[in-house]
Each structure stands twice: as C-alpha cells, then as structure tokens.
C-alpha positions in Angstrom: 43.2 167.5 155.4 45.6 170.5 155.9 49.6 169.8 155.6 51.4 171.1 158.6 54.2 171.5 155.5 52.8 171.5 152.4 55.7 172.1 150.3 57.4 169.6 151.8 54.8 167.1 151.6 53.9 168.1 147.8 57.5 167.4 147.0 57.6 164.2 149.0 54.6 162.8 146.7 56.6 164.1 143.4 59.4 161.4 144.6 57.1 158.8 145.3 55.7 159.1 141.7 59.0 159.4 139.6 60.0 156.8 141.4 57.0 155.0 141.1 57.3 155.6 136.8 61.0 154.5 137.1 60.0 151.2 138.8 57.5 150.7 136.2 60.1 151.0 133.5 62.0 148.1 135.5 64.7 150.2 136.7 66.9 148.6 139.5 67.2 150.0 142.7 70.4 150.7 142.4 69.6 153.1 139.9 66.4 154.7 141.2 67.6 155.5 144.8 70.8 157.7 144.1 68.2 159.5 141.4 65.7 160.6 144.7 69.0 161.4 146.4 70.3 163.6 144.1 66.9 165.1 144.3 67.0 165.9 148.3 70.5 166.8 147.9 70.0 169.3 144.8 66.5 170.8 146.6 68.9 171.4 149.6 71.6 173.4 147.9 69.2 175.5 145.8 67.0 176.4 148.9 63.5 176.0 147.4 61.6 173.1 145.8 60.7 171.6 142.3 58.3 174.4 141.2 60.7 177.2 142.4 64.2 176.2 140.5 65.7 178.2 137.7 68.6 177.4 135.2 70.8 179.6 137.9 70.2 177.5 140.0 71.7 174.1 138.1 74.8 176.6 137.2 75.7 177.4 140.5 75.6 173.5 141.6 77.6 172.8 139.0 80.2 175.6 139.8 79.9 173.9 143.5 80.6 170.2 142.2 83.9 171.5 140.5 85.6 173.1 143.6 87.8 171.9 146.0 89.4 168.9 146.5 86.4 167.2 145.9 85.9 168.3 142.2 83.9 165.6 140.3 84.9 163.8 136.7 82.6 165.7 133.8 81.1 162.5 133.0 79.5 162.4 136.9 78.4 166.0 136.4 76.5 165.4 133.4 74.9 161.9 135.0 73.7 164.3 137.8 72.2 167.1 134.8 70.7 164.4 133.4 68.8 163.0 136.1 67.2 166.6 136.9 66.5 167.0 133.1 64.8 163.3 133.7 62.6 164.9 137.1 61.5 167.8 135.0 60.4 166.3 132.3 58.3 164.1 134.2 56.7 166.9 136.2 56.0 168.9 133.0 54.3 165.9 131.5 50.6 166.4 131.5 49.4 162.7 132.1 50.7 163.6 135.9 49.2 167.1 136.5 51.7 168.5 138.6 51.5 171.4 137.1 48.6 171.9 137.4 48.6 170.5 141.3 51.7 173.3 141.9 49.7 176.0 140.0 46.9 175.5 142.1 48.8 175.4 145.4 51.5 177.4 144.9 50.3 179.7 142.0 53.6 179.0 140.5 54.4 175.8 138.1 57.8 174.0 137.4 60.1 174.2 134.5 62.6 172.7 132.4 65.8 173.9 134.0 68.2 171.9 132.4 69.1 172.8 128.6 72.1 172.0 126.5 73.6 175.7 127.3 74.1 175.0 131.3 74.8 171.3 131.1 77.3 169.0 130.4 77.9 167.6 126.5 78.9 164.1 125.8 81.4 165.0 123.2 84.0 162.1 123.7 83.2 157.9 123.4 85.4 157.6 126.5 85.8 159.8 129.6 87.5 157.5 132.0 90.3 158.3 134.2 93.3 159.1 132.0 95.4 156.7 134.4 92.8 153.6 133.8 95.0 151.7 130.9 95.8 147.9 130.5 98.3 146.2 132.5 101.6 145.6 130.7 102.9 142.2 130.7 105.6 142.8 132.8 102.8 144.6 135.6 101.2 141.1 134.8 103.6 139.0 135.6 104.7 141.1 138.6 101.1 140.9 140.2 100.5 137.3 139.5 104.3 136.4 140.4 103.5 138.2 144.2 99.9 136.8 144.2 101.8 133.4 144.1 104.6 133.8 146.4 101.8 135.8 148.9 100.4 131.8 149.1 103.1 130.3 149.9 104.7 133.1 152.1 101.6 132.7 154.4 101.2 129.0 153.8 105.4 128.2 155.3 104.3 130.8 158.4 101.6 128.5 159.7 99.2 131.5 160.3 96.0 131.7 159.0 95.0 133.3 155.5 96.9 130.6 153.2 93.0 129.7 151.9 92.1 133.1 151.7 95.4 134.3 149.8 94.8 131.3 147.4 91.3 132.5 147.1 92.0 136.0 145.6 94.8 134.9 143.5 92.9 133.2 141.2 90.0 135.2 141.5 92.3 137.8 139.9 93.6 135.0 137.6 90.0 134.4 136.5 89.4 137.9 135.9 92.0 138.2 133.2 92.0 134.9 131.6 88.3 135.6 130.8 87.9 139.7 130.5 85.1 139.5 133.2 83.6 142.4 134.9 83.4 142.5 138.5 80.2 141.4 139.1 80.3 138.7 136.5 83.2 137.7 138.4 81.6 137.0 141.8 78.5 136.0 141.1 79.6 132.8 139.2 79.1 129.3 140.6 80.4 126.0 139.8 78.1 125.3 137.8 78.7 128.2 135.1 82.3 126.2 134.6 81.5 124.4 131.5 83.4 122.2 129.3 84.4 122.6 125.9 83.9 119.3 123.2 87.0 120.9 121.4 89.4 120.3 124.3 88.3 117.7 126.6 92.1 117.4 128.2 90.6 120.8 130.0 87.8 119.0 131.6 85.0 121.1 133.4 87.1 123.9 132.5 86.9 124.9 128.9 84.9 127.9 129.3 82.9 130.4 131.9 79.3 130.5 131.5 78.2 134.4 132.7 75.0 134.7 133.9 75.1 138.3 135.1 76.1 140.1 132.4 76.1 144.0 132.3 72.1 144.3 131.1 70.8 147.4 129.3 68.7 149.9 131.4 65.9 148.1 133.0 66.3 145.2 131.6 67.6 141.7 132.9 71.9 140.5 133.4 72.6 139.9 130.1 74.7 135.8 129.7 76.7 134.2 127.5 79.9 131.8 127.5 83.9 132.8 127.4 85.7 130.6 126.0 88.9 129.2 127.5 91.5 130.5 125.3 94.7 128.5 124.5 97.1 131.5 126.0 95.8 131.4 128.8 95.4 128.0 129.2 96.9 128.2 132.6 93.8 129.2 134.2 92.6 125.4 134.1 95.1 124.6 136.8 94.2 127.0 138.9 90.6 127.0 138.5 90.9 123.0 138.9 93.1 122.8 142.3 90.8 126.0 143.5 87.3 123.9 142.4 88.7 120.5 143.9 91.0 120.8 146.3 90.8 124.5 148.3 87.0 125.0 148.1 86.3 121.4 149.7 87.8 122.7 152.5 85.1 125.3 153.6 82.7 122.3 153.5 80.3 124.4 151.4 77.8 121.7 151.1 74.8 123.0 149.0 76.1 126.8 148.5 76.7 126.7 144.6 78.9 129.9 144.7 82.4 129.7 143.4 83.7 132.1 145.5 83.5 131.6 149.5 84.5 133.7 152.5 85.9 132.1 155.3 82.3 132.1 156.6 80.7 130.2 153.3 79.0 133.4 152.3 78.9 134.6 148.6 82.4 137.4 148.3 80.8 140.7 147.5 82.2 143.1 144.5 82.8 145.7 147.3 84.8 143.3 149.2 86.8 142.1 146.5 87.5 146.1 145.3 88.7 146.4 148.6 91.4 143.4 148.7 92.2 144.4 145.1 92.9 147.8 146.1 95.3 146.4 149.1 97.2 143.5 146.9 98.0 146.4 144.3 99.4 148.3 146.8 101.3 146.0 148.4 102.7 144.7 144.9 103.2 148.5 144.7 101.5 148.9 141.3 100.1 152.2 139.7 97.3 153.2 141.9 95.4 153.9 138.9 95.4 150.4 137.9 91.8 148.7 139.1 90.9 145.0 139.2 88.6 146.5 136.0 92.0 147.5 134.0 92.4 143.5 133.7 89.4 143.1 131.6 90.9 146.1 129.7 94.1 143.8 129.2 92.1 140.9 128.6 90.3 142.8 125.3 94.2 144.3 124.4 95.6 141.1 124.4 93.4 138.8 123.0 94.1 141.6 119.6 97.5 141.5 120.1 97.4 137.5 120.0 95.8 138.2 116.5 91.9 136.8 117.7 89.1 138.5 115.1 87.5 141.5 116.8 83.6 139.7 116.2 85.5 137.1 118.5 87.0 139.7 121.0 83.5 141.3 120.9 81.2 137.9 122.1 83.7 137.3 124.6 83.4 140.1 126.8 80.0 140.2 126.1 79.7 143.7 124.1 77.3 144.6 121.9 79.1 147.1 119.2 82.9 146.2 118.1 83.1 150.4 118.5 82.9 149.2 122.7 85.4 146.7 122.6 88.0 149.5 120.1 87.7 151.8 123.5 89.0 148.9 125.7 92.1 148.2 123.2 95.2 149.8 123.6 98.1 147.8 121.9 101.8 147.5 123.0 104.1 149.5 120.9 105.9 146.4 120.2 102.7 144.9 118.7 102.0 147.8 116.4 106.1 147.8 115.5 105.2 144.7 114.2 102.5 145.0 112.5 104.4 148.1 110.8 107.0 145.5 109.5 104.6 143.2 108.1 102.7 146.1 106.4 105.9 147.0 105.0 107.1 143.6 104.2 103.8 142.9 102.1 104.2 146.6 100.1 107.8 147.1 99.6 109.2 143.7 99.1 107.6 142.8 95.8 108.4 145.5 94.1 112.5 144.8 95.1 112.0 141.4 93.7 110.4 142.8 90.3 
C-alpha cells in the first residue's frame, strides 16, 4: 500500500502512538489531547514535520508566543517546551523505531530539539499572576455582604433567580469556609457532608469529605476530610438551610449532587468560573481576584487564626507544607502582632531583671 501523503500519514501514526504510551501511563484526557494539539499546531508554524525540526525552529515559536497582545505567561511557554521535549524523546527512543521508520522513508531521522539553552527554566516555586493574592477581610465581607443582599434583592422582586442567587452564594461560602479547589467544590454530594463526634450541635455538617482531590499525574482524585472549623462556623447555617430547605425544591429525587441547576443537572466548574467572574464584577472587586484566590484566603487565614501548618496542610489536601507557605500571605496587622509578641517575650525580661 502506497500513501497518497506519506508524510502526513507517517506523522498521523507518531500521534496515535505517543498518545497511545501516554494512555498507557494513565494520563487523563484532559492532559493528552491539548499535548497532540500542540503538536498540529507547532508542525503548522514550523512548516515541516517531526523528522525535519531544528532548535530554530522551537526559538522562533517561542519569539511568536511572546508578541502581541496575546503574549503568553512563562510558565505556559515552558508547559508547551516541555511537551515537545516529551514527543522527542519518545521518537528517539529505540523500543519504537521511528527512527529508524523516518530514516528509511525519508532518509532523514528526528532529533532532540528542545535543550535547556532555547527553553524555558523553572527558576521560581510560584509563577502565578502577580495580581492572584488572598481576599482581605474587608473584600470578604464586601462579597459575601452583596452575595446576601443579591438574595433577597431578587427574592422582594418576585422574579425568578432567588434559588439560583441562593445557590451561588453559598457555593462561594463553601469555597472559603473549607479552602476547596474548584473542582472539589462541584463535584461534592450530600453525602460527602459528614458529621463530626466533637461537635454534634453541627449535625451533618461538621466536615466536607473531598472525593476529587487534585491527583498526581496519572493517577486517581486524591480524598480526604476538611474539617469544619470553629471561625467559620457560620457555614453550618448555610450549608443546612441550602441542604434542607432550597435543594428540596428542585425535587432532585435520586441525583446525589450537592449542587443543582435549575434543570437538576450537576453545576460544571466552567459554569461556576463563569458566574464567579460576573458576581465579582458586579460587586466591583479586583478583576484579578478568582473564585481560586478564596482557597488562597482560606490557607492565609486559617495561619493567621494561629492553626499548626501540618493542620493547614491536611486540610487543603497538600502534600509538602513548602505548597501550602506559597498560598500564605499574612495581613500586615497579623505579622505587627506577631512582631509585638516577639518583642514582648525578648525585651521584657530583661527590664524586669
């Protein structure tokens, strides 16, 4: 059998077998697809395919993903290096004679053309958005104070939207009284609402069990229980006249999830990005400031309060305390305290000797 477009059709079986080995490794989807489209999209751009590509070529993409409006953060730059470092390697692995397959096609065989001189170095723990912080308590209060009054603005008009408005106030409650990730947030279901022995006055309420925790790279969502903590103890009330009184309403009958549209289906983290986004602006907050930042405050907090970091740490489910020191960034008040007692505890025995 003779290719009408051999290249093309050579290149076509390379994807199929990286992604192939990346499904073997139990990689999601999610990860493996925007890999094969980087792939197209790089192959495009440098005009010729796998076995043709030179270091000049990853330069001048690079050059081309920092111009214009559309200029791209350093940390997606190097993602992108790194998943053509990735291809290469597995087409100059042996075990998968492509080389030799390209040699003998194409009399010419691929190379490594990613190296630490033309890519991207990971030199800094954190390369967020400078903008991403932690919500002050006053941006807190603000937000959950027009979450609140959103309710029973559209509640005294008659119109539709009360349920819904109640709906993604507490699920932005929820996300801050227990640090949770996005995901964690909307997958959970009634059922991960546990209760805690300690504090049986909170009923069903005492902690979140996560069952979708951020896993590592190919393997499974990762679980474990937040605890209901006693400042934010307010959270029961909500989560109790949301469980028992607003969700009833949607008749949900065997759906288990906690969080319902108004058409009983499962909310979706791009769907609750996207009403974050327009409550934020309409409580005319930092634009910076994403329904992730509250996790952020969460992990600040919860320091500030004076919790152990090994506590901090379980609860938002990392798995170094070096993570959860990235996610901390303490008041100025807080560390004007702490100054004071430092101060206190050197300075003032020595005036009493």
């Amino acid at each position: 059998m003779v290719h009408l477009d051999e290249q093309a059709a050579v290149f076509e079986a390379m994807q199929v077998g990286w992604e192939r080995q990346q499904k073997s490794r139990m990689l999601a989807d999610a990860t493996i697809e925007p890999r094969i489209g980087l792939l197209r999209r790089f192959t495009e751009f440098a005009g010729s395919f796998p076995w043709e590509w030179n270091a000049g070529d990853v330069e001048d993409f690079t050059v081309s993903l920092m111009s214009g409006n559309s200029r791209l953060a350093p940390s997606t730059i190097r993602g992108y290096h790194l998943t053509l470092r990735m291809f290469c390697d597995y087409l100059l692995d042996g075990r998968y004679g492509w080389t030799t397959e390209c040699e003998q096609r194409f009399a010419a065989i691929p190379s490594q053309v990613c190296h630490d001189f033309n890519t991207v170095a990971h030199l800094s723990e954190y390369e967020g958005r400078p903008g991403r912080r932690p919500f002050t308590y006053d941006e807190l209060q603000h937000l959950f104070d027009f979450l609140d009054t959103r309710v029973e603005r559209v509640q005294r008009s008659g119109r539709k939207g009360a349920w819904a408005a109640l709906r993604d106030a507490q699920m932005i409650k929820t996300c801050y009284a227990y640090g949770l990730r996005r995901r964690e947030l909307c997958n959970l279901d009634v059922a991960d609402l546990r209760p805690n022995p300690h504090m049986r006055q909170w009923g069903s309420y005492g902690a979140v069990h996560v069952r979708y925790g951020k896993g590592v790279r190919g393997g499974t969502p990762r679980r474990r229980t937040v605890l209901t903590v006693p400042e934010f103890d307010w959270a029961v009330d909500g989560l109790r006249q949301w469980v028992e009184q607003a969700r009833p309403l949607l008749e949900p009958g065997t759906r288990d999830a906690l969080w319902l549209t108004e058409r009983g289906q499962r909310i979706s983290v791009k769907t609750m990005d996207h009403r974050f986004a327009w409550l934020r602006e309409q409580a005319g907050l930092d634009a910076d400031l994403s329904l992730h930042c509250l996790r952020h405050s969460y992990v600040t907090h919860l320091i500030e309060f004076g919790y152990p970091e090994r506590f901090v740490t379980e609860q938002v489910g990392h798995s170094y305390a070096s993570t959860t020191a990235i996610y901390t960034s303490v008041s100025n008040d807080f560390k004007t305290k702490t100054l004071k007692a430092a101060l206190a505890r050197v300075y003032e025995p020595r005036e009493d000797r």
